[in-house]
FIMINU-803427 format. One record per residue (C-alpha): residue number from 1; residue in three letters; x, y, z. Coordinates in steps of 0.5 Angstrom, whole numbers, always signed. Layout:
! residues N
   num   residuo       u       v       w
   NUM       Ala       X       Y       Z
...
//
This chain:
! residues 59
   num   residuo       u       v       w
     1       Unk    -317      +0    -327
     2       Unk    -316      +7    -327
     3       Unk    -311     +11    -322
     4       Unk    -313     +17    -318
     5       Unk    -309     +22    -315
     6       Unk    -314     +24    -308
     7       Unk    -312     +30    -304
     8       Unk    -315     +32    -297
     9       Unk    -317     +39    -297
    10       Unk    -322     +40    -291
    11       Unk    -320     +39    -284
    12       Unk    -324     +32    -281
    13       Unk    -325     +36    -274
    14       Unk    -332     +37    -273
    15       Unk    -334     +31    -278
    16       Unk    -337     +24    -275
    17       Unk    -332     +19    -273
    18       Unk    -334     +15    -279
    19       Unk    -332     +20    -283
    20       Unk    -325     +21    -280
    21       Unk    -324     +13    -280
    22       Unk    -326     +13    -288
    23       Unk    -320     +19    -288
    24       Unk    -315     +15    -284
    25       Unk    -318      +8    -289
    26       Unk    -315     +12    -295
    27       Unk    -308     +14    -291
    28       Unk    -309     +21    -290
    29       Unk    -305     +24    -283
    30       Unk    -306     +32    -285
    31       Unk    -308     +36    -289
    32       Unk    -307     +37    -297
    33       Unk    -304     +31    -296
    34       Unk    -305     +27    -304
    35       Unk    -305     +19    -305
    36       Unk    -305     +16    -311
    37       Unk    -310     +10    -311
    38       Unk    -313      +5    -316
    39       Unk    -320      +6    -316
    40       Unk    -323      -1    -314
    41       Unk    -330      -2    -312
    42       Unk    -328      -1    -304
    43       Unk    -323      +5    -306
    44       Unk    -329      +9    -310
    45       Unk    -335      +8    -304
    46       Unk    -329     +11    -299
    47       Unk    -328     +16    -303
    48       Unk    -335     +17    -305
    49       Unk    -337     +18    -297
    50       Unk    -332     +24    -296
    51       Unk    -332     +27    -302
    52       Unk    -334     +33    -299
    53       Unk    -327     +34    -296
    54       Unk    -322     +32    -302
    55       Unk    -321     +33    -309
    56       Unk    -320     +28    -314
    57       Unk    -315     +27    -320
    58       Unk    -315     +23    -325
    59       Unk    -308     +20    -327
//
Protein backbone atom coordinates (compact mmCIF):
# COMPACT_ATOMS: atom_id res chain seq x y z
CA UNK A 1 0.00 0.00 0.00
CA UNK A 2 1.28 3.40 -0.37
CA UNK A 3 1.92 5.94 2.50
CA UNK A 4 0.70 9.33 2.54
CA UNK A 5 1.83 12.02 4.54
CA UNK A 6 -1.75 14.12 5.46
CA UNK A 7 -1.74 17.34 6.93
CA UNK A 8 -4.91 19.53 8.30
CA UNK A 9 -4.52 23.03 6.84
CA UNK A 10 -8.34 24.59 7.64
CA UNK A 11 -10.01 24.85 10.83
CA UNK A 12 -13.06 22.12 11.38
CA UNK A 13 -15.08 25.32 13.37
CA UNK A 14 -18.13 25.93 11.22
CA UNK A 15 -17.90 22.21 9.54
CA UNK A 16 -20.77 19.41 10.19
CA UNK A 17 -20.22 17.10 13.19
CA UNK A 18 -19.17 14.40 10.52
CA UNK A 19 -16.75 16.28 9.21
CA UNK A 20 -15.02 17.08 12.69
CA UNK A 21 -15.41 13.44 13.73
CA UNK A 22 -13.65 12.18 10.12
CA UNK A 23 -10.94 14.79 11.46
CA UNK A 24 -10.46 13.24 15.02
CA UNK A 25 -10.89 9.35 13.02
CA UNK A 26 -7.74 10.41 11.00
CA UNK A 27 -5.99 11.81 14.61
CA UNK A 28 -5.95 15.48 13.89
CA UNK A 29 -6.15 17.57 17.41
CA UNK A 30 -4.98 21.11 15.89
CA UNK A 31 -4.14 22.79 12.79
CA UNK A 32 -1.13 21.95 10.26
CA UNK A 33 -0.84 18.84 12.28
CA UNK A 34 0.58 16.10 9.52
CA UNK A 35 0.16 12.15 10.13
CA UNK A 36 1.54 9.63 7.71
CA UNK A 37 -0.89 7.22 7.12
CA UNK A 38 -1.18 3.89 4.80
CA UNK A 39 -3.72 4.38 2.36
CA UNK A 40 -6.25 1.61 2.98
CA UNK A 41 -9.70 1.43 1.25
CA UNK A 42 -11.08 3.24 4.82
CA UNK A 43 -8.02 5.73 5.14
CA UNK A 44 -8.63 7.18 1.32
CA UNK A 45 -12.63 7.27 1.80
CA UNK A 46 -12.03 9.58 5.16
CA UNK A 47 -9.78 11.32 3.56
CA UNK A 48 -11.90 11.88 0.49
CA UNK A 49 -14.77 13.39 2.90
CA UNK A 50 -12.46 16.08 3.96
CA UNK A 51 -10.20 16.54 1.55
CA UNK A 52 -11.13 20.34 1.45
CA UNK A 53 -9.40 20.94 4.93
CA UNK A 54 -6.15 18.83 4.21
CA UNK A 55 -3.26 18.37 2.02
CA UNK A 56 -1.95 15.18 0.93
CA UNK A 57 1.65 13.90 0.06
CA UNK A 58 2.81 11.25 -1.06
CA UNK A 59 5.89 9.46 0.56
Amino acid sequence: MKRVKITQIKSGIGRTKKQKDTLVALGFRRLNQSREVELSPAVEGMVDKVKHLLKIEEV
